[in-house]
C-alpha positions as CSV (number, residue, x, y, z in Angstrom):
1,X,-18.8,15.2,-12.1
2,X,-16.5,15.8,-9.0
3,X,-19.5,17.4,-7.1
4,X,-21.7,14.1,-7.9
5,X,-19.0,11.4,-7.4
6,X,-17.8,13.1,-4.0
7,X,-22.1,13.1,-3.3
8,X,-21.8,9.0,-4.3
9,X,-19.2,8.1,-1.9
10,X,-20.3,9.6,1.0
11,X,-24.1,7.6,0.4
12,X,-22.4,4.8,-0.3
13,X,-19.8,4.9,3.0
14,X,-23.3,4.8,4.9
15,X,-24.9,2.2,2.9
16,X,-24.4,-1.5,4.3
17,X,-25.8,-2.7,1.2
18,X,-22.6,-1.5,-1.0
19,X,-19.6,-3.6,-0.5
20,X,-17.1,-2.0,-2.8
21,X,-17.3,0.7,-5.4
22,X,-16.3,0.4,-8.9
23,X,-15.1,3.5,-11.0
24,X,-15.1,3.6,-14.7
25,X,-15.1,5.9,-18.1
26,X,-17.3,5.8,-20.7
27,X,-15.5,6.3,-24.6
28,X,-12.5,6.2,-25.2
29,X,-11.2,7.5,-21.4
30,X,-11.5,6.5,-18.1
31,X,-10.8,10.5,-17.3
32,X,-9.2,13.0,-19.2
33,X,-8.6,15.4,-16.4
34,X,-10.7,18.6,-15.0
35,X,-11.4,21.2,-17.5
36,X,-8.8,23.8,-16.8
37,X,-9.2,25.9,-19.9
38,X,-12.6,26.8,-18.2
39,X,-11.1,27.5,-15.1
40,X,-9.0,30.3,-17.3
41,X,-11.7,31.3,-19.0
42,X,-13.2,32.4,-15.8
43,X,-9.3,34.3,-14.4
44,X,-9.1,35.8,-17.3
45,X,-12.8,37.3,-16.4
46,X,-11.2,38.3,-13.3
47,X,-12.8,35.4,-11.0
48,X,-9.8,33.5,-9.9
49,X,-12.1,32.4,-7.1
50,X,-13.9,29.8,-9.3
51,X,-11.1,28.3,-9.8
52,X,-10.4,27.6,-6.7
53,X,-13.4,26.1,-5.0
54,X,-13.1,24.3,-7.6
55,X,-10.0,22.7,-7.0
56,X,-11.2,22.4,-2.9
57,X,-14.0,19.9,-4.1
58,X,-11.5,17.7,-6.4
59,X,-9.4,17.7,-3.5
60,X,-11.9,16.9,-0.9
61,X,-12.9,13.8,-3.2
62,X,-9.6,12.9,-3.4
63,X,-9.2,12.9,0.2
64,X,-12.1,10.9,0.7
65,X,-11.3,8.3,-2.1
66,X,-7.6,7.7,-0.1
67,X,-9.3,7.2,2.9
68,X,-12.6,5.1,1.9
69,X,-13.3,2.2,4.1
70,X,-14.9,0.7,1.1
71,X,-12.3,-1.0,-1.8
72,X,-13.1,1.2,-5.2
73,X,-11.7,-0.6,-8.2
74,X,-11.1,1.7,-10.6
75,X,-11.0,0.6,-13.9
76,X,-8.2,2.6,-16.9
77,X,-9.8,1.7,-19.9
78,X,-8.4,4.4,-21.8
79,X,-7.0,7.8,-20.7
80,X,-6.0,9.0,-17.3
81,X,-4.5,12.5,-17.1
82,X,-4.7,14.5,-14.4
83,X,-7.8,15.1,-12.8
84,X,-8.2,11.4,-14.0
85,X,-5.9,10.3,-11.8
86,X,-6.5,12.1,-8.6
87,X,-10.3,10.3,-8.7
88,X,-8.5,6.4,-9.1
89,X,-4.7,6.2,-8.0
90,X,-5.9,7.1,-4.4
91,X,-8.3,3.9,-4.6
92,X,-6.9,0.4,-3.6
93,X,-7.6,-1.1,-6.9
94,X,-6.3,0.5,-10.4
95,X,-6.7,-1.8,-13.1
96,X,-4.7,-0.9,-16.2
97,X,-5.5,-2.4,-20.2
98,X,-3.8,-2.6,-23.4
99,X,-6.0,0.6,-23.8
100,X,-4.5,2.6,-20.9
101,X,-2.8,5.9,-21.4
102,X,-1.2,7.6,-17.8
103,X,0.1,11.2,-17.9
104,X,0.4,14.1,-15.6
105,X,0.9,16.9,-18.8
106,X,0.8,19.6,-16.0
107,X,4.3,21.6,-16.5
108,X,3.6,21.8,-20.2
109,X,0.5,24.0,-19.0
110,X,2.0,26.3,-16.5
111,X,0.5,24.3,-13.6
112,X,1.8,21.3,-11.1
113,X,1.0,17.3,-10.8
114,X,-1.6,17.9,-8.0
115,X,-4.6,16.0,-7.4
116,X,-2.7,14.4,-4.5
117,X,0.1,13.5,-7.5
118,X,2.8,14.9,-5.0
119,X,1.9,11.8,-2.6
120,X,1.8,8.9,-5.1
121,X,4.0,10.2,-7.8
122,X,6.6,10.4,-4.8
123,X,6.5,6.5,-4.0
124,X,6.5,5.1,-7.0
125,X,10.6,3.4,-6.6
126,X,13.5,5.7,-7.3
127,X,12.8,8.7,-8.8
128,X,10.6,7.7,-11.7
129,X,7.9,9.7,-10.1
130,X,9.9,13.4,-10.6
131,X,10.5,11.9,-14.3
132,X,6.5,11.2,-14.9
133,X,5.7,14.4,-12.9
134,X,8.4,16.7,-15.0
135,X,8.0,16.1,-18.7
136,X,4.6,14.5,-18.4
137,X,5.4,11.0,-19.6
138,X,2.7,9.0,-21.5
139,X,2.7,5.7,-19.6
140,X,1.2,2.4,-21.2
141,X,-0.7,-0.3,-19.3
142,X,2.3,-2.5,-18.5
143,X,4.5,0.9,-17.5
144,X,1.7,1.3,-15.0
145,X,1.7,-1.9,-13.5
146,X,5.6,-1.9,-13.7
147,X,5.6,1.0,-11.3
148,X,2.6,1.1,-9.2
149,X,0.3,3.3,-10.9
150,X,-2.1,0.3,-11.7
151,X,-2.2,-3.2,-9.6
152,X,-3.7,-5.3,-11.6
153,X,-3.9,-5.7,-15.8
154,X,-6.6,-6.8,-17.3
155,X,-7.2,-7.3,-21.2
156,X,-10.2,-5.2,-22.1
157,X,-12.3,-7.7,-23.6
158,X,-12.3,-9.4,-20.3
159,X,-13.2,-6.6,-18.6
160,X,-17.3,-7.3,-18.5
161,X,-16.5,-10.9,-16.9
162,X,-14.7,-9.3,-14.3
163,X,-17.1,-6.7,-13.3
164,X,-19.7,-9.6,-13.5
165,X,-17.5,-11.9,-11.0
166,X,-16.8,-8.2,-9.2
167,X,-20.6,-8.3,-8.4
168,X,-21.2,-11.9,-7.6
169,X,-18.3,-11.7,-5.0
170,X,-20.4,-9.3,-2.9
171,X,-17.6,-8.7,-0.5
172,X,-15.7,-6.0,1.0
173,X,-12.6,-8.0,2.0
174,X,-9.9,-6.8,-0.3
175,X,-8.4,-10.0,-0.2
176,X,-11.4,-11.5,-2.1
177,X,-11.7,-8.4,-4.8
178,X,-7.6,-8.8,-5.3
179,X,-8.2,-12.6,-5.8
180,X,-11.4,-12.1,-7.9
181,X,-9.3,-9.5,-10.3
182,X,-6.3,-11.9,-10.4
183,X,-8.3,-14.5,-12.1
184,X,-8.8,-12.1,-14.8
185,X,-4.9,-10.6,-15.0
186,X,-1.5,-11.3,-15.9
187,X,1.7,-9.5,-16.2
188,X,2.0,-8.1,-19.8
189,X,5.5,-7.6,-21.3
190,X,7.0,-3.9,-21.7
191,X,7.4,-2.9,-25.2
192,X,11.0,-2.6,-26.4
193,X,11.1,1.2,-26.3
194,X,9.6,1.5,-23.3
195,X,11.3,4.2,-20.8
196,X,11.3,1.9,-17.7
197,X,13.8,0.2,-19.8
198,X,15.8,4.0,-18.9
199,X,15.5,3.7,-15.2
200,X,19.1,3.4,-14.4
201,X,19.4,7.2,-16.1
202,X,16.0,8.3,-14.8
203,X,17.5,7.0,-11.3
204,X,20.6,8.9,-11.8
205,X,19.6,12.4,-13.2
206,X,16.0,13.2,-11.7
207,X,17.6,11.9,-8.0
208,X,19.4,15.5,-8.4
209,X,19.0,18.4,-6.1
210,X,17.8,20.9,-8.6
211,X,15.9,21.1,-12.3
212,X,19.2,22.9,-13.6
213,X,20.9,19.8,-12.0
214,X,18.6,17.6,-13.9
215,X,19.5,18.7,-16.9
216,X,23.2,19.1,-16.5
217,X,23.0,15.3,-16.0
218,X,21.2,14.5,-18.4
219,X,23.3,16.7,-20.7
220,X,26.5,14.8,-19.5
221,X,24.9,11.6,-20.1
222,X,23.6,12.7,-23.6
223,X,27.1,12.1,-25.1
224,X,26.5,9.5,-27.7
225,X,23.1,11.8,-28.7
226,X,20.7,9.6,-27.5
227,X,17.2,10.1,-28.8
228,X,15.3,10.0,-25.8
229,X,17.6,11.8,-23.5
230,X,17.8,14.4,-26.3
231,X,13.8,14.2,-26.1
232,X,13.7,14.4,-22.7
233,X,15.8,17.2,-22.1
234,X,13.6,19.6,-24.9
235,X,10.7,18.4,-22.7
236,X,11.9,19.5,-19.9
237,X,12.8,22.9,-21.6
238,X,9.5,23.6,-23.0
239,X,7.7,23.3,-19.9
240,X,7.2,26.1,-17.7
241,X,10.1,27.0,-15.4
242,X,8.5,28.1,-12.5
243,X,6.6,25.1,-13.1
244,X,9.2,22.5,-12.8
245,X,10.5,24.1,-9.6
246,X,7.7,24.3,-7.8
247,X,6.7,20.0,-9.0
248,X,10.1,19.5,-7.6
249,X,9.8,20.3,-4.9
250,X,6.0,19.5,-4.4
251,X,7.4,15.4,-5.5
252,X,10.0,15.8,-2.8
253,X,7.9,17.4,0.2
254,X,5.2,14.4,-0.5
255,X,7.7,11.7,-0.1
256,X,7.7,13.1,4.1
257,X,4.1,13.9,4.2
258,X,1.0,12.0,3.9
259,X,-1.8,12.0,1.2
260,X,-3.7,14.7,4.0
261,X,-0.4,17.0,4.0
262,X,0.1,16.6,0.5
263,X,-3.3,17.8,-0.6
264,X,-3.5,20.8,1.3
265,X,0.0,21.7,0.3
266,X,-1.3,21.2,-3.1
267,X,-3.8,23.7,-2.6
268,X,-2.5,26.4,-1.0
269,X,-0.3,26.1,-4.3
270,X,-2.9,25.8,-6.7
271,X,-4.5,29.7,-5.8
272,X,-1.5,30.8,-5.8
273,X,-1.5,29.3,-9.4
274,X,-4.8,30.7,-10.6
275,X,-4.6,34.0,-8.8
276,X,-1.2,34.9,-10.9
277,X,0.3,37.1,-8.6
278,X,3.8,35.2,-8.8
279,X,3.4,34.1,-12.4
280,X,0.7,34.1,-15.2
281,X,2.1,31.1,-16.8
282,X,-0.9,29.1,-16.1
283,X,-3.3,31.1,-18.0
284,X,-0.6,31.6,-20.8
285,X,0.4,27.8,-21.1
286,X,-3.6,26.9,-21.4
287,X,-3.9,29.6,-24.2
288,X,-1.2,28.3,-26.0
289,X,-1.9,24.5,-25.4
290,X,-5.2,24.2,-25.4
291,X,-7.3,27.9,-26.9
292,X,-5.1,29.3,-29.7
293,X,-3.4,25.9,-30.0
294,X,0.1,27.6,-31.5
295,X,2.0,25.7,-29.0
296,X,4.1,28.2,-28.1
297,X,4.1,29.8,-24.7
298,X,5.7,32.9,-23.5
299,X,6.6,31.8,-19.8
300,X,7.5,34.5,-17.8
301,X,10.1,33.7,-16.1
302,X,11.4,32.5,-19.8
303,X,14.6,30.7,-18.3
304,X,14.8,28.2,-14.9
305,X,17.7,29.9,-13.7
306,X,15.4,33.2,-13.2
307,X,13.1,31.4,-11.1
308,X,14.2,32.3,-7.9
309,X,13.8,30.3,-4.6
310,X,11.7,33.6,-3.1
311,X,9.4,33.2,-5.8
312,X,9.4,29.5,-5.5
313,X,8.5,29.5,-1.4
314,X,5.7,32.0,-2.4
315,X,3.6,28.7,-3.8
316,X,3.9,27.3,-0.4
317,X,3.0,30.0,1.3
318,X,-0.6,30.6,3.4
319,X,-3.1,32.5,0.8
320,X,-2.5,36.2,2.0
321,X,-6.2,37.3,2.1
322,X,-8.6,37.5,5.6
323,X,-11.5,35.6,3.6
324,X,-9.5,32.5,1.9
325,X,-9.4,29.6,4.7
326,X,-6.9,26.7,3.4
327,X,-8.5,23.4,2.5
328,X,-10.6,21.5,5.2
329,X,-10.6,17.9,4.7
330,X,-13.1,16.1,6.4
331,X,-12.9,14.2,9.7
332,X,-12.8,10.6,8.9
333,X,-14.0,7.4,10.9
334,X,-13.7,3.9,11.0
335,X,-10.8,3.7,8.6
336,X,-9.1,0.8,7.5
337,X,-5.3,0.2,7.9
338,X,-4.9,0.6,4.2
339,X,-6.5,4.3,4.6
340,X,-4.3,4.7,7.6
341,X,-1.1,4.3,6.2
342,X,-1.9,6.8,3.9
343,X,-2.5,10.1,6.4
């Protein structure tokens, strides 16, 4: 799917004839993210390496979405995890539903939000981004629109009509295509339990220095035993330590870099992820999440605090081998100052 899509958007940037590009799912998800338990399946045969050019196309295409000189409209009709969200959060247009479901599950799988996540997660407003990135929130339509995720929400059953008036536009101006989806839109209310409504605490304790620091305040302010601090904070110790160090750190690198930096940051991490030289947690947190399913991973480090910040600078380290090149994004042309301000 990457290897066609990235095929699409290059035709299409030639083609005079396409004016904008709209990205959907079919089912139930708009995209549930890349299939990493295959990616395993071929480490565990010794053949990290497929892995990896794997994750050099998803990145190229991500690249290339950030910087398209065409609008895409993606359109989150169901779920967006990972993968799902590298191919429509770099796109101008995300339009969220009552159907959307958002999450970067990443930590819980002895991986990192990449994708590019470590450039949008980073400017969403405050630090909501290190919270979504960290314990791999599930965020609702209106959560998305709320922070930035999503610009536009759109009721599913409207959702034909607006592709329809999408197509009769027949413009590229993304003043038109935002006024064209506005007719269709509105601002939906957050639930009463939603965790934006936890922003003030999210603001406080994932604005720390360190994931130890993190939870410490969150400890501190967990002393009337609130339920979703107390949630939050079991999250966050489930997930892979060496994974939460090196997201935290990812997050906070991509709020100085741009989406270009980002990504091949993200890369150079992600072999050093499937080769499993520093840690093996990746291929252990996908046996135990996704192959045997007993959801219950032995990370190794087992505690944050043995995670040290050696091990931690490793990840962002040049791949140590004479035939591994870091990523190449391509050259791009005739960009528009959306795409700009992103590099």
């Amino acid at each position: 799917m990457v290897s066609r899509l990235l095929e699409l958007f290059i035709a299409c940037r030639e083609d005079s004839t396409v004016k904008l590009l709209i990205l959907k799912g079919k089912g139930r998800a708009f995209c549930a993210g890349g299939d990493v338990a295959a990616v395993v399946r071929d480490i565990t045969q010794g053949n990290w390496r497929s892995g990896a050019s794997y994750f050099r196309k998803e990145f190229t295409l991500n690249y290339v979405m950030a910087t398209y000189s065409k609008p895409q409209v993606s359109i989150l009709n169901g779920i967006v995890m990972g993968g799902g969200a590298g191919a429509s959060v770099h796109g101008r247009f995300r339009v969220a539903t009552e159907n959307s479901l958002f999450s970067m599950p990443e930590t819980a799988l002895g991986l990192f939000p990449d994708v590019g996540s470590s450039y949008y997660l980073s400017r969403i407003p405050g630090f909501f981004g290190e919270y979504v990135g960290l314990t791999g929130a599930r965020l609702d339509g209106a959560e998305m629109l709320a922070c930035g995720l999503a610009t536009h929400f759109v009721p599913s059953e409207r959702l034909s009509l607006l592709e329809e008036a999408l197509c009769k536009a027949d413009s590229s101006d993304p003043a038109v295509i935002s006024s064209t989806i506005s007719q269709f839109s509105h601002v939906p209310q957050l639930k009463k339990n939603s965790v934006y409504y936890r922003l003030n605490i999210i603001n406080k304790c994932f604005s720390r220095r360190t994931i130890e620091d993190i939870i410490g305040c969150l400890e501190i302010e967990n002393n009337e035993k609130d339920e979703w601090i107390t949630s939050t904070i079991q999250t966050l110790r489930k997930a892979s330590p060496t994974s939460l160090k090196i997201s935290l750190r990812s997050i906070r690198e991509g709020r100085l870099q741009g989406v270009g930096k980002c990504l091949i940051r993200e890369f150079r991490m992600v072999c050093h992820v499937v080769r499993g030289e520093i840690s093996k947690d990746f291929v252990e947190g996908c046996r135990a999440m996704l192959l045997d399913k007993d959801r219950n991973p032995k990370w190794n480090p087992a505690k944050i605090e043995d995670v040290s910040e050696e091990m931690v600078d490793r990840y962002f380290s040049r791949l140590d081998k004479d035939d591994w090149e870091d990523l190449e994004l391509p050259v791009r042309s005739n960009l528009t100052a959306h795409a700009i301000a992103k590099l």
